[in-house]
C-alpha positions as YAML, in Angstrom:
chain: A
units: angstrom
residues:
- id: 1
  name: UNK
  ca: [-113.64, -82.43, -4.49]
- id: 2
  name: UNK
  ca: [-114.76, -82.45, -7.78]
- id: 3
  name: UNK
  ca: [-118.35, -81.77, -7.66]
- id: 4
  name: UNK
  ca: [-116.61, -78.47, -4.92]
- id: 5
  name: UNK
  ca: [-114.94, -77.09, -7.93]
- id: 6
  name: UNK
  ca: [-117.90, -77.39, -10.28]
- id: 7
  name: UNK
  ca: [-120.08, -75.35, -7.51]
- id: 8
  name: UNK
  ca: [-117.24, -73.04, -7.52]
- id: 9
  name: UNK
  ca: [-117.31, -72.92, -10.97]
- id: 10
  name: UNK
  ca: [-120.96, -72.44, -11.25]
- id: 11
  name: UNK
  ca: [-121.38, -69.65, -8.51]
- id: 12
  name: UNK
  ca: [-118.49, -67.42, -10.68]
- id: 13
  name: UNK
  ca: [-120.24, -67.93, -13.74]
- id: 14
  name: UNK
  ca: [-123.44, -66.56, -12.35]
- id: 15
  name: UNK
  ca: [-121.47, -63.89, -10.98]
- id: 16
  name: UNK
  ca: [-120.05, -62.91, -14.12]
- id: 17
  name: UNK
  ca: [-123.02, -63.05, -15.83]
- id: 18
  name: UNK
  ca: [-124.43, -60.72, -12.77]
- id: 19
  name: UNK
  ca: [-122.01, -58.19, -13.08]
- id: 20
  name: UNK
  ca: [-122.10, -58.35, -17.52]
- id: 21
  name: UNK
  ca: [-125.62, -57.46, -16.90]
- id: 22
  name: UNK
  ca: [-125.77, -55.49, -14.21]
- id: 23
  name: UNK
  ca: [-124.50, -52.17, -15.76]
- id: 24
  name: UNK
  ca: [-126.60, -51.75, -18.71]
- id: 25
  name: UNK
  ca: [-126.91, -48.81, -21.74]
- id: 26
  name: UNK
  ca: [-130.36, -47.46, -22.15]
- id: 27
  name: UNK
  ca: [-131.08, -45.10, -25.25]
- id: 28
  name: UNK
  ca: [-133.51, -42.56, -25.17]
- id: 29
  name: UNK
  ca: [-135.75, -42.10, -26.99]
- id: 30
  name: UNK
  ca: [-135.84, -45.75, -27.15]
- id: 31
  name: UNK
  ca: [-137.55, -48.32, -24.92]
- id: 32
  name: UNK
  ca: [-138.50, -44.80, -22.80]
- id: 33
  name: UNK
  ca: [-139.63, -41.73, -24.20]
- id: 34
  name: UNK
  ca: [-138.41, -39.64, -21.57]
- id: 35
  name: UNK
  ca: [-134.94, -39.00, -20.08]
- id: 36
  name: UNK
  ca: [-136.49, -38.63, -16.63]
- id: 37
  name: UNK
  ca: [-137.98, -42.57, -17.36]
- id: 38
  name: UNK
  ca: [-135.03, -44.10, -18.61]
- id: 39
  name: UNK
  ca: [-133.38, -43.15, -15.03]
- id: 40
  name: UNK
  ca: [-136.04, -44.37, -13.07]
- id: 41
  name: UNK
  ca: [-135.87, -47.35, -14.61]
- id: 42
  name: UNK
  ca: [-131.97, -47.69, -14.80]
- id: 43
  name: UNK
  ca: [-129.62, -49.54, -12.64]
- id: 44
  name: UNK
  ca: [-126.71, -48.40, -10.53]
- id: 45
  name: UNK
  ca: [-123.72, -47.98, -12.99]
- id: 46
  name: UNK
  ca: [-126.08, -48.20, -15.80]
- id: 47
  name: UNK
  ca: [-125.09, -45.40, -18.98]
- id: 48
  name: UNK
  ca: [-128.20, -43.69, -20.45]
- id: 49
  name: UNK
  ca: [-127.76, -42.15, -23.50]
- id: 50
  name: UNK
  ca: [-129.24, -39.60, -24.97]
- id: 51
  name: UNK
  ca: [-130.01, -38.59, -28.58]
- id: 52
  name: UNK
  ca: [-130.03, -35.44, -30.20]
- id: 53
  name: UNK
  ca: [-132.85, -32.81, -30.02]
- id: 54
  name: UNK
  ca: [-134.80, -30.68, -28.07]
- id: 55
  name: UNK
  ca: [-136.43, -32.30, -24.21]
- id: 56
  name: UNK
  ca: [-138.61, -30.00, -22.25]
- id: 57
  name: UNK
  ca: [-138.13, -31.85, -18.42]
- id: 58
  name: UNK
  ca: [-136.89, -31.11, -15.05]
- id: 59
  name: UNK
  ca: [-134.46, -34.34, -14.63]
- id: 60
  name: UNK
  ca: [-133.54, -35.58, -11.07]
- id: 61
  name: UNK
  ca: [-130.73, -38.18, -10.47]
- id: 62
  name: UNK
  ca: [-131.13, -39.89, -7.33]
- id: 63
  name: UNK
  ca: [-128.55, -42.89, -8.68]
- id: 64
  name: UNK
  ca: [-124.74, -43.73, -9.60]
- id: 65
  name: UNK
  ca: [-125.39, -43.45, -13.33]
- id: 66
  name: UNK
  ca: [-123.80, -42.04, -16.16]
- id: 67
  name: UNK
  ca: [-126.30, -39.19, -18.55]
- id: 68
  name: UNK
  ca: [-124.44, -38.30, -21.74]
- id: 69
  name: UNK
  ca: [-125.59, -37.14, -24.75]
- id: 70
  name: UNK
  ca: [-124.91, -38.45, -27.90]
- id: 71
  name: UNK
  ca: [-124.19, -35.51, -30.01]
- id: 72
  name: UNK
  ca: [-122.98, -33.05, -27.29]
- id: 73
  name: UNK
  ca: [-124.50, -29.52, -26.64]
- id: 74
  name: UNK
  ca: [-124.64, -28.32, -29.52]
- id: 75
  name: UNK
  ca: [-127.58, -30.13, -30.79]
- id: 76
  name: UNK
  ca: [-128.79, -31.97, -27.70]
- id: 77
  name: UNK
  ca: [-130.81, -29.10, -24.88]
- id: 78
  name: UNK
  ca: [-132.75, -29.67, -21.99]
- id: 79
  name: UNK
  ca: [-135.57, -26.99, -21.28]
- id: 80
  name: UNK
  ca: [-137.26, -26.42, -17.83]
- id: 81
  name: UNK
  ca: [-140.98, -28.28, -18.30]
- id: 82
  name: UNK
  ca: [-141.21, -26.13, -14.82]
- id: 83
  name: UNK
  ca: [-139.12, -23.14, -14.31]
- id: 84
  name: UNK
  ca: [-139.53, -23.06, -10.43]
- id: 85
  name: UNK
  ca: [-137.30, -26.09, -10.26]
- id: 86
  name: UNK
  ca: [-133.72, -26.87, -11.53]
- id: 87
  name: UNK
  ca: [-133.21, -28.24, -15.14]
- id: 88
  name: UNK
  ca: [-131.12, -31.52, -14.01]
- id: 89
  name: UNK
  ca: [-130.60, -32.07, -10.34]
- id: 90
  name: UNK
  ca: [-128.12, -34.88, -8.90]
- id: 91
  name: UNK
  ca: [-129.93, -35.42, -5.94]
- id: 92
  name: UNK
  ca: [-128.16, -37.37, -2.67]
- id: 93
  name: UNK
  ca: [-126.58, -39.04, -5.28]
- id: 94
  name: UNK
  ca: [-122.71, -40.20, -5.31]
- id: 95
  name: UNK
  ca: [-120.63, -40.96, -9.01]
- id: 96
  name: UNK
  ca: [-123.09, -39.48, -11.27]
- id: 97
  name: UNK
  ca: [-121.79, -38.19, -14.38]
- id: 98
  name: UNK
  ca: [-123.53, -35.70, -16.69]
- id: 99
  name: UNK
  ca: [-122.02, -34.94, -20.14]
- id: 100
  name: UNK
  ca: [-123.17, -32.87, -22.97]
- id: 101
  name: UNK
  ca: [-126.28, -30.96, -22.26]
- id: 102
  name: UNK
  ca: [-127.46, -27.22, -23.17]
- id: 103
  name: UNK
  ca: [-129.78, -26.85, -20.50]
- id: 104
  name: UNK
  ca: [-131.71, -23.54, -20.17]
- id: 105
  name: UNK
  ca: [-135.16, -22.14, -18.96]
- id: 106
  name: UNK
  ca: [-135.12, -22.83, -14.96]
- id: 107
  name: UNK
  ca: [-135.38, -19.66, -12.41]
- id: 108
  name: UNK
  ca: [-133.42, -21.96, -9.69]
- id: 109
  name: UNK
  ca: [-130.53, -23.62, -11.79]
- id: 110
  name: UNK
  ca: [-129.62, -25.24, -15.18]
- id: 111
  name: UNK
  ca: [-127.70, -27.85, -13.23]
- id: 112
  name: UNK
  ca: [-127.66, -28.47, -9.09]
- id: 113
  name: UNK
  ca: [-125.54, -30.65, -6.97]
- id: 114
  name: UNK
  ca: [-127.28, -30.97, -3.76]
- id: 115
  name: UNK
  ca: [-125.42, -33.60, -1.27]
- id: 116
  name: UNK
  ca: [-123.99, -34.87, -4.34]
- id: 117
  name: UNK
  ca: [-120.29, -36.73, -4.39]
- id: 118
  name: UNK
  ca: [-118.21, -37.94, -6.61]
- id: 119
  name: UNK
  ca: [-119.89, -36.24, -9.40]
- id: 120
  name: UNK
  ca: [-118.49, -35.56, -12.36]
- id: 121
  name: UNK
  ca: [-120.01, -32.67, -14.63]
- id: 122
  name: UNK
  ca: [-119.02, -31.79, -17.99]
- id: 123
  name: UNK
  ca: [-119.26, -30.38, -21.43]
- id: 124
  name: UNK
  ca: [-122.10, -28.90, -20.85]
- id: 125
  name: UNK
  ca: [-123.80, -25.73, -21.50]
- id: 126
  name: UNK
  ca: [-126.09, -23.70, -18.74]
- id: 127
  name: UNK
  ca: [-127.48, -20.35, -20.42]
- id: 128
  name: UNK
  ca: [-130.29, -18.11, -19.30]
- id: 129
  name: UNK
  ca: [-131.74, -19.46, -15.85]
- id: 130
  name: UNK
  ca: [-131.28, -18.35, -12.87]
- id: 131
  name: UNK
  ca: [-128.18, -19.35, -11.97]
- id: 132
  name: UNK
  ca: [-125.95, -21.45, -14.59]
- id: 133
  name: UNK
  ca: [-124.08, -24.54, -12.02]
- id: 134
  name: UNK
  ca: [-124.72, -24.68, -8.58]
- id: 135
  name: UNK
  ca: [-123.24, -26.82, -6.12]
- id: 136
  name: UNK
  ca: [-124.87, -26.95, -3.01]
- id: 137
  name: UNK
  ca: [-123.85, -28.93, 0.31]
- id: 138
  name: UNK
  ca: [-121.65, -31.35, -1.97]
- id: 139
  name: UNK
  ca: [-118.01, -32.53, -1.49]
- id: 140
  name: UNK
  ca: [-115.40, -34.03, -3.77]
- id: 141
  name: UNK
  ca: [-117.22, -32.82, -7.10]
- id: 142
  name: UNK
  ca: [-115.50, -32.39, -10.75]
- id: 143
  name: UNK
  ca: [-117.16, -29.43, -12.90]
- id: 144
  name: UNK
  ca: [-115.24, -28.73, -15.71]
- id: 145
  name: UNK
  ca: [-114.98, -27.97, -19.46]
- id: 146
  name: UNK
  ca: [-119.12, -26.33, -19.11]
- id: 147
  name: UNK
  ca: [-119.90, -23.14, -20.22]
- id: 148
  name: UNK
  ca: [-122.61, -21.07, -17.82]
- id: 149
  name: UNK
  ca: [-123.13, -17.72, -19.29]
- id: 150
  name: UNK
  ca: [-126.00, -15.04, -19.64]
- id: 151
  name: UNK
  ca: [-127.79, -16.25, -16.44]
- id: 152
  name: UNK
  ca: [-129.66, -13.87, -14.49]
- id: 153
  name: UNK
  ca: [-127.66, -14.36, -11.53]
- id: 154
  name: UNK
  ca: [-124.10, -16.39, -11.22]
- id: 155
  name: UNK
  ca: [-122.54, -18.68, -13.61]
- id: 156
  name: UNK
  ca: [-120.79, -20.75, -11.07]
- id: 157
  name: UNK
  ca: [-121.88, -20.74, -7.68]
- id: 158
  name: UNK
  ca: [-120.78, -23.28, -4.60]
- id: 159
  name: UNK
  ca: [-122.67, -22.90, -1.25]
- id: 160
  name: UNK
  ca: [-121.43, -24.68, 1.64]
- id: 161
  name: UNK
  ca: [-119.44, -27.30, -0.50]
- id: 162
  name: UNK
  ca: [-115.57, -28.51, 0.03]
- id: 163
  name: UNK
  ca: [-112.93, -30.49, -1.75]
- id: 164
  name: UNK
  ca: [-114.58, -29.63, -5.32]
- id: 165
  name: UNK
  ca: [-112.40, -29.16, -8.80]
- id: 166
  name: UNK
  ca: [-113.75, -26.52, -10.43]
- id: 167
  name: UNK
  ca: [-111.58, -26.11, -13.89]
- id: 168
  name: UNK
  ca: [-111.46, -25.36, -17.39]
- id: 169
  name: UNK
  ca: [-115.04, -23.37, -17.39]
- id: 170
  name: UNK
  ca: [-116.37, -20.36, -18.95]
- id: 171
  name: UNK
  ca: [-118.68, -18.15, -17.17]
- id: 172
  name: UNK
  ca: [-119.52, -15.29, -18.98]
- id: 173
  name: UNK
  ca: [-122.01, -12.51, -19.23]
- id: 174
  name: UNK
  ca: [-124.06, -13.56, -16.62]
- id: 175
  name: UNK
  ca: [-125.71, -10.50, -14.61]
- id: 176
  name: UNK
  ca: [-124.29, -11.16, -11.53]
- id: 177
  name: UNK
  ca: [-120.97, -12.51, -10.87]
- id: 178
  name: UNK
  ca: [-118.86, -15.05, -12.75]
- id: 179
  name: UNK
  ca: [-117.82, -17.51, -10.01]
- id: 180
  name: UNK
  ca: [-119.23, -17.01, -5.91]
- id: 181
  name: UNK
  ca: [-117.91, -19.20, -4.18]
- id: 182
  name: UNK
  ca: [-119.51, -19.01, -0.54]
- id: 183
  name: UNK
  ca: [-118.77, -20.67, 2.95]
- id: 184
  name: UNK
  ca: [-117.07, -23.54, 1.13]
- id: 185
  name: UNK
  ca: [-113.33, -24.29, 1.59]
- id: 186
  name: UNK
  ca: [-110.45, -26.26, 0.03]
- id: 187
  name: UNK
  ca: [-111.77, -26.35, -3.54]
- id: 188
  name: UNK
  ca: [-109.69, -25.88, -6.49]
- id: 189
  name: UNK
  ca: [-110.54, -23.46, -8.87]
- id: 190
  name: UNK
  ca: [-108.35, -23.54, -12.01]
- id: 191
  name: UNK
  ca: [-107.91, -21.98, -15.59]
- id: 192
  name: UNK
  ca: [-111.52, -20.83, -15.48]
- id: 193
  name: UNK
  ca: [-112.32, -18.06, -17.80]
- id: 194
  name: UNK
  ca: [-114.91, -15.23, -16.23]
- id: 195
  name: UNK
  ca: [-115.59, -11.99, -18.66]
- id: 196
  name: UNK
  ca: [-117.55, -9.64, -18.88]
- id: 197
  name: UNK
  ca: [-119.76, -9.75, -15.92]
- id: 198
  name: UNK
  ca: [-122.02, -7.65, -14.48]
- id: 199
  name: UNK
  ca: [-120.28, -7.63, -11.13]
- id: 200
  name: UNK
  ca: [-117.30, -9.39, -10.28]
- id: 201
  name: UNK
  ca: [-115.67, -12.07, -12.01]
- id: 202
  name: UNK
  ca: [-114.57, -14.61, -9.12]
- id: 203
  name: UNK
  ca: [-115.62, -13.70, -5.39]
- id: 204
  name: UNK
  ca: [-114.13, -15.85, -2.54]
- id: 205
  name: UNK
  ca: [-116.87, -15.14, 0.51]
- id: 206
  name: UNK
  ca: [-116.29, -16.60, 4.05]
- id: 207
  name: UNK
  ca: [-114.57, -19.66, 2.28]
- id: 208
  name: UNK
  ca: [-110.90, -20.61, 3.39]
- id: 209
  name: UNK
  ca: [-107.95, -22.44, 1.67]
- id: 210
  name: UNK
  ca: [-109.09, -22.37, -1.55]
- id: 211
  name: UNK
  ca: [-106.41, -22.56, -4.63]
- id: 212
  name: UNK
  ca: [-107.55, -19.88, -7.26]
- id: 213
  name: UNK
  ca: [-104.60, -20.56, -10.08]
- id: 214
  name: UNK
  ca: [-104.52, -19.58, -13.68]
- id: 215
  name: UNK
  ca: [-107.86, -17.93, -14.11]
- id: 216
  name: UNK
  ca: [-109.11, -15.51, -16.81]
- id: 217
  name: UNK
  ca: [-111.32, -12.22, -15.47]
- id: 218
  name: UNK
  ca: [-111.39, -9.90, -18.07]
- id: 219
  name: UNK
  ca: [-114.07, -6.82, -18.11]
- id: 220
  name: UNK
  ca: [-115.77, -7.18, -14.80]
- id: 221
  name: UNK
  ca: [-116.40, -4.90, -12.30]
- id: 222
  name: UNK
  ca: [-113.77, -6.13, -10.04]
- id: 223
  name: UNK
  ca: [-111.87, -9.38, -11.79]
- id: 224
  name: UNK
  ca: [-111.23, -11.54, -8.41]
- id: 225
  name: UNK
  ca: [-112.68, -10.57, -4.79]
- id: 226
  name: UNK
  ca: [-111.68, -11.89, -1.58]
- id: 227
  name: UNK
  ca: [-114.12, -11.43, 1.74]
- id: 228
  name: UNK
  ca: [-114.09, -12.60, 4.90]
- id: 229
  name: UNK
  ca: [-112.02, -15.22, 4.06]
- id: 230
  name: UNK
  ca: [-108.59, -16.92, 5.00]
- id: 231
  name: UNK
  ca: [-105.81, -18.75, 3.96]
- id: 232
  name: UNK
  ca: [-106.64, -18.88, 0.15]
- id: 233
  name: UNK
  ca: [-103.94, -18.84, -2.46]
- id: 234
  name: UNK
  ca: [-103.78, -17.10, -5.77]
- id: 235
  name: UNK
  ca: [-101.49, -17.88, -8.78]
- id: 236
  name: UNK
  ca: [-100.87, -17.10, -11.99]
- id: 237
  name: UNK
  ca: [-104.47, -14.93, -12.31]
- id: 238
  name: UNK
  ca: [-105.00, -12.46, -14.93]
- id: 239
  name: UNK
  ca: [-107.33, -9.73, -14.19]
- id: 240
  name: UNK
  ca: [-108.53, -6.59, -15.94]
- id: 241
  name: UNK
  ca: [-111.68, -4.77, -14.69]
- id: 242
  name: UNK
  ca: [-114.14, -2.62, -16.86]
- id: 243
  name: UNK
  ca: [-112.19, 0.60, -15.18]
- id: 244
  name: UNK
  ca: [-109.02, -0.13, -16.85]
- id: 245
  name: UNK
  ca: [-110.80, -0.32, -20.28]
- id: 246
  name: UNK
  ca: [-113.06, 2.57, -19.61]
- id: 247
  name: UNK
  ca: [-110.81, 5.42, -17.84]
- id: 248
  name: UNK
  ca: [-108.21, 5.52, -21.27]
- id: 249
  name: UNK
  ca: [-111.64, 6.07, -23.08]
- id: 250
  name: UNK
  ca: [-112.74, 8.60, -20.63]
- id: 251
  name: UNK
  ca: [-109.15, 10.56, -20.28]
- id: 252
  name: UNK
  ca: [-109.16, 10.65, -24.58]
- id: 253
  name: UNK
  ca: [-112.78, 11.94, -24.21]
- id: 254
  name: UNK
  ca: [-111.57, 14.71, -21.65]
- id: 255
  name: UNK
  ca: [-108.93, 15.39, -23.67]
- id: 256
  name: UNK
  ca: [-110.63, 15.94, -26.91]
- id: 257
  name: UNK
  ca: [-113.15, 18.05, -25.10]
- id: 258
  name: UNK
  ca: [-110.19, 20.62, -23.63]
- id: 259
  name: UNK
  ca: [-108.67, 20.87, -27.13]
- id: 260
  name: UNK
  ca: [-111.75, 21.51, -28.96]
- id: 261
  name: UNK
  ca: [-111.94, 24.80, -25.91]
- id: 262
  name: UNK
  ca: [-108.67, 25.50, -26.25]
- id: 263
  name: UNK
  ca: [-109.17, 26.12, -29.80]
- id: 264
  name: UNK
  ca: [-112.27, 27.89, -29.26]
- id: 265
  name: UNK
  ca: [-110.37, 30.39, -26.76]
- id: 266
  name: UNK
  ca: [-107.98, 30.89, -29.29]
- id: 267
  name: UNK
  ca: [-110.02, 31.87, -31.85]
- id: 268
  name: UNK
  ca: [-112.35, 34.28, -29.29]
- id: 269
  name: UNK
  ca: [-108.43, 35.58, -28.09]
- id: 270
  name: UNK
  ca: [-107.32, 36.47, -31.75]
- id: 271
  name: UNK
  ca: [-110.62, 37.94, -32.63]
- id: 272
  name: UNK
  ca: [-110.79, 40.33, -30.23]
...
């Protein structure tokens, strides 16, 4: 009995020890002088840590891991090495998180979820690519608290994705629309903010059941558009398109312009 419990005893030490070790924090640039090699070389549930400057790489995450930065956005940016592919792409991967990242220079993406779950994305910063966050054939995702403005195309786009939280982010000035959301149902898009698009702020396109609550579209074309789609709920959404801004200009234009003939027809009237 005795030597039973001192196996037993054993075994959970080594198990301990197993599990102590087995999620490990990886700095970079450290032991690897690469982001891109300090996830190849981490472990499942492993945190890799990045410090603060400029990277030019296209990252891919293939792994449960955590990628933070250490200083946040503002001083820690990722720039497309090639700008054909995506700056960081979770790839197949479920419980990644990715924290505190300008990323910027990719045609495709700054960030893309593809068959990602679990994810959690934020406080980050996507500017001038392609498009800003894309989520693309992924369920059960968290993107929230990132900024994706002055892309070429969307700031915020799901394809073919369900079940997502999509909160708390700023999409703005990007030449396209704000938010697409396309063939992807039952996501929860909350207290985004979405200005001053080129085109429309949100659009909900052949996606159903969606909850679209407490979002900010100011100075769009059109501040939230529904297609082709069914059962989705809005509440509490402020809108206010570029036509509300610009017809008050125009009718004070017009009107300026028929007093200054009005006054010229008066004078022509009393001269004569």
């Amino acid at each position: 009995m005795r030597n039973f419990f001192l196996g037993a005893l054993t075994i959970l030490s080594v198990l301990l020890a197993y599990g102590s070790a087995s999620a490990a924090t990886i700095y970079v640039p450290g032991p690897y002088a690469s982001i891109q090699a300090a996830l190849d070389a981490a472990g499942a549930d492993d945190t890799v840590i990045v410090k603060g400057d400029e990277y030019t790489e296209n990252i891919v995450i293939r792994k449960p891991v955590t990628l933070i930065s250490e200083l946040g956005p503002a001083k820690t940016t990722v720039k497309a090495a090639v700008d054909g592919e995506p700056v960081i792409m979770i790839d197949g991967a479920k419980d990644v998180t990715l924290s505190g990242f300008t990323v910027t220079g990719s045609l495709v993406s700054g960030i893309l979820l593809s068959k990602a779950s679990g994810a959690v994305v934020t406080n980050n910063r996507a500017l001038n690519n392609g498009y800003g966050i894309t989520v693309l054939d992924s369920n059960s995702n968290t993107i929230t608290g990132n900024t994706s403005s002055f892309n070429s195309d969307y700031g915020i786009f799901l394809q073919r994705s369900n079940e997502n939280v999509v909160e708390n982010n700023t999409a703005n000035s990007n030449r396209d629309k704000g938010f697409f959301i396309s063939y992807s149902s039952r996501n929860r898009i909350e207290n985004n903010n979405a200005n001053m698009n080129v085109w429309n702020g949100i659009t909900i396109w052949a996606s159903n059941n969606n909850i679209i609550k407490g979002n900010l579209t100011l100075r769009n074309a059109f501040g939230i558009v529904i297609e082709d789609s069914d059962g989705n709920e809005l509440i509490n959404n402020t809108t206010l398109p570029n036509i509300f801004i610009i017809l008050p200009i125009f009718l004070i234009y017009i009107g300026i312009l028929t007093y200054g003939a009005q006054k010229l027809i008066l004078r022509l009237v009393y001269r004569s």
